[in-house]
N, C-alpha and C positions, 0 to 999 in steps of 0.2 A: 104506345104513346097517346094515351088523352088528350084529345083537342078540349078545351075549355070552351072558345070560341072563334067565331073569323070577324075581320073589322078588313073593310077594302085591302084584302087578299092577301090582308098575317094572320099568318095562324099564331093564337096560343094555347101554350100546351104544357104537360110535362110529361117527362119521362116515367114509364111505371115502375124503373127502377133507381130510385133517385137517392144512389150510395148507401153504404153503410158502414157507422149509421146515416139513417135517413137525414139528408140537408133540411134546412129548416125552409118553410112553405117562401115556395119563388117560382114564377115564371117564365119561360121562355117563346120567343117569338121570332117567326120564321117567315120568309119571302123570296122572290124569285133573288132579290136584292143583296140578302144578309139573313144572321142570327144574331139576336141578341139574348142575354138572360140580365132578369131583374129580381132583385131581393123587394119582399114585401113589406117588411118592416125594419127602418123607412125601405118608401118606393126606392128604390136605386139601382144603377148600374154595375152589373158584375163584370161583364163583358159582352161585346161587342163585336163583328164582320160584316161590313159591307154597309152601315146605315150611317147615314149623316148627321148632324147634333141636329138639325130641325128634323128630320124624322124620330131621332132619339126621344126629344122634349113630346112630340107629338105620342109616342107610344108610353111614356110617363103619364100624360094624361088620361089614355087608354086604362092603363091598367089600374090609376088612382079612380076610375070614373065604376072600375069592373072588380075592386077588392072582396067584395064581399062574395061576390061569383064566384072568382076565381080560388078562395080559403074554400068558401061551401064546397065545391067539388073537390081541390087538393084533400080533404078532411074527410068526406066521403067515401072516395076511392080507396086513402091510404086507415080508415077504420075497418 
């Protein structure tokens, strides 16, 4: 499980086996709290446990703020 990065104690990550076929480049993010997973194109919500829509909104910005991070490594990895 590739950690991408940490932002005040979520991780995001993805799985290094992410189906087959492989899903298309998304995110997921973890905490003492919840998971959630996010599609990158658009940013959005796949699903969701444990986080609240102001934390949701705030990890939308997260990851809109960390796109290009978070492609360069998914793209990396799975080349």
């Amino acid at each position: 499980m590739p950690v991408i990065f940490r932002y005040k104690g979520y991780r995001f990550f993805f799985y290094s086996n992410e189906g087959n076929p492989r899903e298309p480049v998304h995110v997921h993010v973890r905490s003492s709290d919840g998971e959630a997973k996010f599609w990158l194109h658009p940013v959005s919500l796949d699903s969701s446990t444990g986080f609240n829509a102001q934390t949701l909104r705030e990890l939308v910005d997260v990851i809109e703020q960390n796109i290009q991070l978070i492609e360069r490594t998914w793209n990396e990895y799975f080349s």
